[in-house]
C-alpha positions in Angstrom: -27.7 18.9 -35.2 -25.6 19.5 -32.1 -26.0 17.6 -29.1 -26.9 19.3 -25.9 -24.8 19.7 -22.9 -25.6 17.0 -21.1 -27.2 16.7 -17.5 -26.4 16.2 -13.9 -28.3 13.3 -14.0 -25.5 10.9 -14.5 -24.5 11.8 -10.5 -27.5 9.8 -9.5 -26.0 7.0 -10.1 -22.9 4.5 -10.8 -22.8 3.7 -14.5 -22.5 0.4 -13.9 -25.8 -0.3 -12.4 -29.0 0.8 -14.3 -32.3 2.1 -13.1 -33.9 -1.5 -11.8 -30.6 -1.8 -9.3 -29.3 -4.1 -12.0 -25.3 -4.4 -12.9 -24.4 -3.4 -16.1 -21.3 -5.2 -17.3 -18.7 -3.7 -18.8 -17.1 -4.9 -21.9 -13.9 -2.6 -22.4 -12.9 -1.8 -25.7 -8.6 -2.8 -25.7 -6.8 0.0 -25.3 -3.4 1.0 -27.1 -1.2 3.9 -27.3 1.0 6.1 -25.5 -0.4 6.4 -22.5 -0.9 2.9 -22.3 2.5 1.6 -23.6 3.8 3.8 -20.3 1.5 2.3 -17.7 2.4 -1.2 -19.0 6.2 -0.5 -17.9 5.0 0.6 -14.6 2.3 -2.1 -14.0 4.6 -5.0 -15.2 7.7 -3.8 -13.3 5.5 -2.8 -9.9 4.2 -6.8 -10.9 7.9 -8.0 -11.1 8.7 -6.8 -7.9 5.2 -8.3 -6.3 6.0 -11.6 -7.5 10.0 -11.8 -6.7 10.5 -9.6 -3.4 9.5 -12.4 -1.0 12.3 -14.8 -2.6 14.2 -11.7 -2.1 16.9 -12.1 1.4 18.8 -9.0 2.9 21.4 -10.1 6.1 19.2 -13.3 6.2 15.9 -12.0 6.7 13.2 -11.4 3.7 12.9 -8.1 1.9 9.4 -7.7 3.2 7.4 -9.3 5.3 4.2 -8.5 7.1 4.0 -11.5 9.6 0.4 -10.1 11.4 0.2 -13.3 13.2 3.9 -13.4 15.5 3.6 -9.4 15.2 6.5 -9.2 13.3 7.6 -7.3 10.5 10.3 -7.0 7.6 10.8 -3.8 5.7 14.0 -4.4 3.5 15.4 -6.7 5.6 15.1 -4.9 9.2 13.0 -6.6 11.8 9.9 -4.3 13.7 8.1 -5.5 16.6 5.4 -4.5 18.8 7.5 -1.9 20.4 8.3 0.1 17.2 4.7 0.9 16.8 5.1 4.6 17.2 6.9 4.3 13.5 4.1 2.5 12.2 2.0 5.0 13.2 4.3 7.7 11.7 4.6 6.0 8.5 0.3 5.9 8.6 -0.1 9.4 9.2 3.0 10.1 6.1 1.1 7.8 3.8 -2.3 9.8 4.4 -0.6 12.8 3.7 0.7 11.5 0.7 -2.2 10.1 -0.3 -4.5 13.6 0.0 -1.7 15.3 -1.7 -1.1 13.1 -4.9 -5.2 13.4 -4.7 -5.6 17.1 -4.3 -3.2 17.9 -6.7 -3.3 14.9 -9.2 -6.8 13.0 -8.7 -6.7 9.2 -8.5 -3.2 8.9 -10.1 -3.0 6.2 -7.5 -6.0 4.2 -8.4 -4.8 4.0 -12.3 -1.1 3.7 -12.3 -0.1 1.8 -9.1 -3.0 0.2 -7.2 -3.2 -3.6 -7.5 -6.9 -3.7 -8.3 -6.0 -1.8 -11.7 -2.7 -3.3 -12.1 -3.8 -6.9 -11.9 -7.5 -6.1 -13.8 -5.8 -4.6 -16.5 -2.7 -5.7 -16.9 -2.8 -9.4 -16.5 -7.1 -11.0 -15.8 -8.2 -8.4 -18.7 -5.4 -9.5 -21.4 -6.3 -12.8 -20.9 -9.2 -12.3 -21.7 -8.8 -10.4 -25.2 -6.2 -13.2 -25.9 -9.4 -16.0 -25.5 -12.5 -14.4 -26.1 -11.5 -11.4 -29.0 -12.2 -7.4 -28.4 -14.6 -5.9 -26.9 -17.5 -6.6 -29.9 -16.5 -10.5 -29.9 -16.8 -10.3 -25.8 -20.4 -9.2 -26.4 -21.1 -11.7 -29.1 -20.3 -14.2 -26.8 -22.1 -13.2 -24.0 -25.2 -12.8 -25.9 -25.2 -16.4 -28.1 -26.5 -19.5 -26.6 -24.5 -22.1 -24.7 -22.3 -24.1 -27.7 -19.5 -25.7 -27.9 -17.3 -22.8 -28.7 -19.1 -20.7 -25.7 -17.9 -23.5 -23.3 -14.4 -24.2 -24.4 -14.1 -20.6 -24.0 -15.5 -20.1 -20.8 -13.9 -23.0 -19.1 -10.4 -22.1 -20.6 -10.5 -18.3 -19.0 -11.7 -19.3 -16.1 -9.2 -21.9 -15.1 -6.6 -19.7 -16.3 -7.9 -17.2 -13.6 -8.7 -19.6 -10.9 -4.7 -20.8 -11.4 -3.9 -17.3 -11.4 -5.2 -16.8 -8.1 -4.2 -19.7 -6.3 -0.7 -17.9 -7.4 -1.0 -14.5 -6.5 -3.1 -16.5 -3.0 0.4 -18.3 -2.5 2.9 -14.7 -3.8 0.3 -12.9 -0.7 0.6 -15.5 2.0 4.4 -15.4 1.2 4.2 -11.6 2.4 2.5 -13.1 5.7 4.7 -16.1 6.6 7.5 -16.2 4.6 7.8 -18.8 1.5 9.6 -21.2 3.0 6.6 -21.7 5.4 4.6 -21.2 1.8 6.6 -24.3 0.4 6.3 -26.6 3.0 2.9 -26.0 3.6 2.5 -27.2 -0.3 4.7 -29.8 -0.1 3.7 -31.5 3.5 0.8 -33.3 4.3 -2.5 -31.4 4.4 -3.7 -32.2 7.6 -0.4 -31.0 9.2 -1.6 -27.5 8.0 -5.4 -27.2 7.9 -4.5 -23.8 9.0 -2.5 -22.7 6.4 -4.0 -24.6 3.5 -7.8 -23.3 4.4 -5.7 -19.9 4.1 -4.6 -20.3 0.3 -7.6 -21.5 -0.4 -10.0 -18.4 1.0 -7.3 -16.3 -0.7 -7.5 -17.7 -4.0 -11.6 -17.8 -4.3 -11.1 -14.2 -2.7 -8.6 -13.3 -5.8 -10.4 -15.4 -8.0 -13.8 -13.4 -7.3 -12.5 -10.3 -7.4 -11.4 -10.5 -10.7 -13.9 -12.5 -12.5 -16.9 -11.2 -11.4 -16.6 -8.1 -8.8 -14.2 -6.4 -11.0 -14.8 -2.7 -11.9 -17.3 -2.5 -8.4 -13.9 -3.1 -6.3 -13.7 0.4 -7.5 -16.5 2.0 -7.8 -18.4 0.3 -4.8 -16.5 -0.9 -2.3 -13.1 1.4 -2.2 -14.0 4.4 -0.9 -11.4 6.3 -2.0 -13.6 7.3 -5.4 -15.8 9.1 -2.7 -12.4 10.5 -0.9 -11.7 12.2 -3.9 -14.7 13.9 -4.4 -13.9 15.7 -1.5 -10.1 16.4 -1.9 -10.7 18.0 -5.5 -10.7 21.6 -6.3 -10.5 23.3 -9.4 -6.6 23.2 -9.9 -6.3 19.8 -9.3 -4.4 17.8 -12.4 -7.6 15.1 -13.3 -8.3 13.6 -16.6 -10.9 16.1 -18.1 -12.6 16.6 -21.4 -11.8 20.0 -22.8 -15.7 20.9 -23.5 -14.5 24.6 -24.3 -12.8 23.0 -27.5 -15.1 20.2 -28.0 -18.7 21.5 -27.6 -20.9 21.6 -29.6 -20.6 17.9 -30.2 -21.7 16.4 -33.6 -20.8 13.7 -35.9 -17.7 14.0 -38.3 -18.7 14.7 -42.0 -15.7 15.1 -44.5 -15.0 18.2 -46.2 -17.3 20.1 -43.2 -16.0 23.5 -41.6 -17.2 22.7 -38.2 -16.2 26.1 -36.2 -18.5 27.9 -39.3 -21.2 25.6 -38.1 -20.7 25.8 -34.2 -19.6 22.6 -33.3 -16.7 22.1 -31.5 -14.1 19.0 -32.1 -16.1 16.5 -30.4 -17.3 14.1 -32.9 -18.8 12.2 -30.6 -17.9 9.1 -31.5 -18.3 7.2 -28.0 -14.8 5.5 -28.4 -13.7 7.0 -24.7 -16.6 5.3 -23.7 -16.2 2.0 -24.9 -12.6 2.0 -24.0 -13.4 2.8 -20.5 -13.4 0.0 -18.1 -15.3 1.5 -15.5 -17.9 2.5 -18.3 -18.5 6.3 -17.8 -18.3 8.9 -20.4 -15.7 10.9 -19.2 -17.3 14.4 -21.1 -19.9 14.4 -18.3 -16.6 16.0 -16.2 -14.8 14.0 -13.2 -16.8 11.0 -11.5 -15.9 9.0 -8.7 -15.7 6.0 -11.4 -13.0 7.3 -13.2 -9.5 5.6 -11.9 -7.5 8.0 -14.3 -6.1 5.1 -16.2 -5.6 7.0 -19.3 -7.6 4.9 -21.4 -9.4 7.5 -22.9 -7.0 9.6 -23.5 -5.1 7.5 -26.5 -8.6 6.8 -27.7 -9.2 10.4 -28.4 -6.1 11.2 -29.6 -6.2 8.3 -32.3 -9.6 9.7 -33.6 -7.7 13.6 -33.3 -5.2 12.1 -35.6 -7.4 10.3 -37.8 -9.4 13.5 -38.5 -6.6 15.9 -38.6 -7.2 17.3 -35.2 -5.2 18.5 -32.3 -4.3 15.6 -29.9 -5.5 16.7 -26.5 -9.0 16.9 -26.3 -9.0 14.9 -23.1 -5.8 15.3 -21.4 -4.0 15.5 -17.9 -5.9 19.3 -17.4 -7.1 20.9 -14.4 -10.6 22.0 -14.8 -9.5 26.1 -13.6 -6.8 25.5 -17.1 -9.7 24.6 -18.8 -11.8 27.4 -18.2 -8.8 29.9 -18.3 -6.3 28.4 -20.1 -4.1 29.3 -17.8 -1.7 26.4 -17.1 -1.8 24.7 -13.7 -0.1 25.7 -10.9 0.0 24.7 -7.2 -2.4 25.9 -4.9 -2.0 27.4 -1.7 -3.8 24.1 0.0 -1.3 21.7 -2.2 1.9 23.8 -1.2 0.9 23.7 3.0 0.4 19.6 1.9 3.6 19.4 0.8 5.7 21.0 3.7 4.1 19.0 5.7 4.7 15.9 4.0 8.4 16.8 3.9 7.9 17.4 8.1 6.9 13.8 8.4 8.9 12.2 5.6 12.0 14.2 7.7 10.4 13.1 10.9 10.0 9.1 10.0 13.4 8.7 8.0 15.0 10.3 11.8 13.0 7.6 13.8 14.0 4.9 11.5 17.5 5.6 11.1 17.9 6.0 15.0 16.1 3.2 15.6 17.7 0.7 18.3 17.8 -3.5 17.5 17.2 -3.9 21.1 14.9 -2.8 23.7 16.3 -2.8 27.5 13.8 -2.5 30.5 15.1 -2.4 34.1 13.7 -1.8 37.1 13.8 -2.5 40.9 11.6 -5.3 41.4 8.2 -5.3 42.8 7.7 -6.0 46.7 10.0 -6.6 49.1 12.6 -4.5 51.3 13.6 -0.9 49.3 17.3 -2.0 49.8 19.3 -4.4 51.9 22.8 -3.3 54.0 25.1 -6.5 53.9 27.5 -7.4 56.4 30.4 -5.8 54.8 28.6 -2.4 54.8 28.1 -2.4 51.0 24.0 -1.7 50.1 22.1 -4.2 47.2 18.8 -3.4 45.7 17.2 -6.0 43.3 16.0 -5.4 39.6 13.9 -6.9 36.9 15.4 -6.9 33.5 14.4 -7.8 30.3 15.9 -7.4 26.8 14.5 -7.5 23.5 16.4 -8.5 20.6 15.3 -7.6 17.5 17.9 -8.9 15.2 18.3 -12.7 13.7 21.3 -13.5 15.8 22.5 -14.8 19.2 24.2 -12.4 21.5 26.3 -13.2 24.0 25.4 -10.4 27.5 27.6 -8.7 29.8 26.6 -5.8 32.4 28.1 -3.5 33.3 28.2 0.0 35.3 28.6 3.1 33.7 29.2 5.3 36.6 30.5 4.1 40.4 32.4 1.3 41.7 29.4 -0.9 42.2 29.2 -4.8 41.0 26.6 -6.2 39.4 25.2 -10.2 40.5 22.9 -11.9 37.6 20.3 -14.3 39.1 20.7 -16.7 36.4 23.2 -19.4 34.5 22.4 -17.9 31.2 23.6 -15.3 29.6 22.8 -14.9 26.1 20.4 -12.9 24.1 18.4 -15.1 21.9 17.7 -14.0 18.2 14.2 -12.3 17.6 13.5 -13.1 21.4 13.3 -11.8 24.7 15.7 -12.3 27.7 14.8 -12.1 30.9 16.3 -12.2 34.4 17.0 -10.6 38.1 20.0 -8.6 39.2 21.6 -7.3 42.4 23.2 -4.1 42.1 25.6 -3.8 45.1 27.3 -0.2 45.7 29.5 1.1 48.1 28.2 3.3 51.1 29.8 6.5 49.9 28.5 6.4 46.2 25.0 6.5 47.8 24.0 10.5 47.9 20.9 9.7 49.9 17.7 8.4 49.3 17.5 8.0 45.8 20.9 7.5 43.6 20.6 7.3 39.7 23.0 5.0 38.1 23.9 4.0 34.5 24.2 0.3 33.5 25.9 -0.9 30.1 24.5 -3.8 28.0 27.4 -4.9 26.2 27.9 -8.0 23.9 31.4 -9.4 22.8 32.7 -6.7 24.2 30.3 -3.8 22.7 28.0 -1.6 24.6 24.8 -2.5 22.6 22.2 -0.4 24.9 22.1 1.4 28.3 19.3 2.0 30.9 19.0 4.3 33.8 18.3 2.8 37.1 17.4 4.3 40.6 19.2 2.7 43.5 17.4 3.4 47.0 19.5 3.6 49.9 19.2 4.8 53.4 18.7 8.5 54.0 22.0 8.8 56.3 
């Protein structure tokens, strides 16, 4: 007999979690195919680049590095500070964008191709475990048999192998923070000289190692909130993986020889295989969940039973649900064309910033208190400034002022003169001008920051002067 359409029931709650509150856990079947065989090339080339971009050094300084603590950061090998906040924010705003877009118009593509959650479950805690324990049936089998000796030496083995995992992938992520150098010596000195640091590898890797031995599939389906974000971004024409019920209702179990459109039933055989193969355990024919991280799982599944029963491949595929209902291929809507243009705004808008972006910030300004100005002896007129000059580079710059506009002369208050590397320098000047440069009250001048010889920044000053 055919099955019934199912329910809306399943919305009630996460399929990993039954109807006492209690976690159901989720023994994936091992996936193969083509979908898979392409997600392996991204997820172990996205992992080659995790694990060998802090080693990685451009004009001295790491590829990346997200140092939260000296509020300092590397993005291929150019230094941002504090003061270059207003590109952070930029680059936020662009990567929400970009986020709502890839989700209005392709689901969680995100969640199953590139987020390291999925990447690392799937790709690296998840074969290790079909290489110890067996498949999905021998997973279960194990679970359910009493504590021997092969039970143990099972257990034990996969969990170290995490646990060592972790403490890697702890060490790989603090690298991102601190640098490795500050990674090795940490490892290599004596523990109490970094109590600090070590207590750091060590919440990270019991933080890893959790994650991925026993939280798992929840990361996803509990915590993250994207899965809910994307139950608001959807629409109809957005490209999810969907079951094509118009082709496979009514479901009903294979029987050789049968003529199955004669009968009414549709190609589903319902054979539960994208069920067991899914690792966040939903049954993706009950339409798009927040479960679901669009990891393609499913998809070779159902094609290998298409092909084994002389089927079309397809019957869950990359499909919006207004194709499905149609047939009418997908096309971008209105909403994911007015996403776009404004993703190419701010993708215009931060690669400007970035590219115009100075290495050094210069502040001066009159100082604070005092007289406005003071006439010398020989007529000339000084005022008095507060300087100070960021250098956001890794060298050591020898300063020079100079100015712009005039025939003034600038007086340092201080014996040193150069620009330390990733530091600030700091100081007092006199800016002494000549009686008839002064146009009255308030004169604005131009002063050069120059180092061997090149003009490196400028700031505008106002000099105050009697009103004559």
């Amino acid at each position: 007999m055919a099955q019934e359409k199912p329910t809306e029931n399943f919305r009630d709650h996460i399929s990993t979690v039954d109807e006492k509150g209690k976690r159901i856990w989720v023994f994936a079947k091992k996936p193969f195919g083509k979908w898979f065989n392409k997600r392996k090339i991204v997820s172990y080339s996205l992992l080659l680049f995790l694990f060998a971009a802090p080693f990685i050094t451009v004009g001295g300084e790491p590829l990346l590095m997200f140092n939260i603590i000296e509020r300092k950061f590397v993005i291929f090998g150019k230094i941002f500070w504090p003061q270059d906040f207003y590109i952070f924010a930029i680059a936020s705003l662009t990567f929400l964008v970009f986020i709502v877009l890839f989700t209005l118009v392709f689901g969680r593509i995100f969640c199953g191709w590139f987020c390291p959650q999925t990447i690392f479950m799937e790709f690296v805690f998840r074969r290790i475990e079909y290489w110890i324990e067996g498949d999905w049936t021998h997973q279960k089998r194990l679970e359910r048999q009493p504590w021997n000796a092969e039970k143990i030496r099972k257990k034990t083995l996969k969990h170290i192998i995490f646990f060592a995992i972790a403490f890697l992938v702890a060490n790989i992520f603090l690298s991102y923070i601190i640098g490795y150098k500050e990674v090795f010596r940490i490892a290599t000195d004596n523990p109490l000289n970094h109590i600090g640091g070590l207590v750091a590898i060590i919440v990270f890797s019991f933080l890893f190692y959790g994650v991925f031995a026993f939280m798992r599939e929840q990361v996803c389906t509990t915590i993250c909130p994207y899965g809910r974000l994307q139950g608001v971004l959807l629409d109809p024409d957005s490209m999810v993986i969907t079951y094509d019920y118009v082709r496979g209702e009514n479901r009903s179990k294979f029987r050789k020889d049968e003529d199955r459109p004669a009968e009414g039933k549709g190609d589903c055989i319902d054979c539960n295989q994208c069920v067991n193969v899914c690792p966040t355990g939903i049954d993706i024919r009950n339409g798009t969940q927040l479960e679901c991280v669009n990891c393609t799982a499913c998809i070779d599944e159902c094609d290998h039973i298409m092909e084994s029963i002389n089927k079309p491949k397809g019957l869950i595929r990359y499909a919006s649900d207004a194709s499905i209902k149609t047939g009418i291929a997908f096309k971008f809507s209105k909403k994911a064309k007015a996403y776009t243009a404004v993703l190419f705004l701010l993708l215009g808008l931060l690669t400007t910033l970035v590219i115009s972006r100075s290495d050094f910030d210069v502040t001066i300004k009159r100082s604070s208190g005092g007289m406005l100005f003071h006439e010398m002896d020989n007529g000339k007129i000084s005022n008095i400034y507060s300087m100070n000059i960021l250098n956001k580079t890794n060298k050591d710059l020898p300063l020079e002022f100079k100015l712009l506009d005039g025939n003034g002369k600038i007086s340092v208050i201080s014996d040193s003169r150069t620009l330390p590397k990733q530091g600030t320098y700091s100081s007092s000047m006199l800016l002494i001008m000549e009686g008839e440069d002064i146009e009255g009250l308030k004169t604005n001048f131009k002063i050069g920051v120059y180092s061997d010889g090149k003009l490196i920044d400028k700031a505008n000053v106002t000099f105050i002067g009697p009103s004559f």
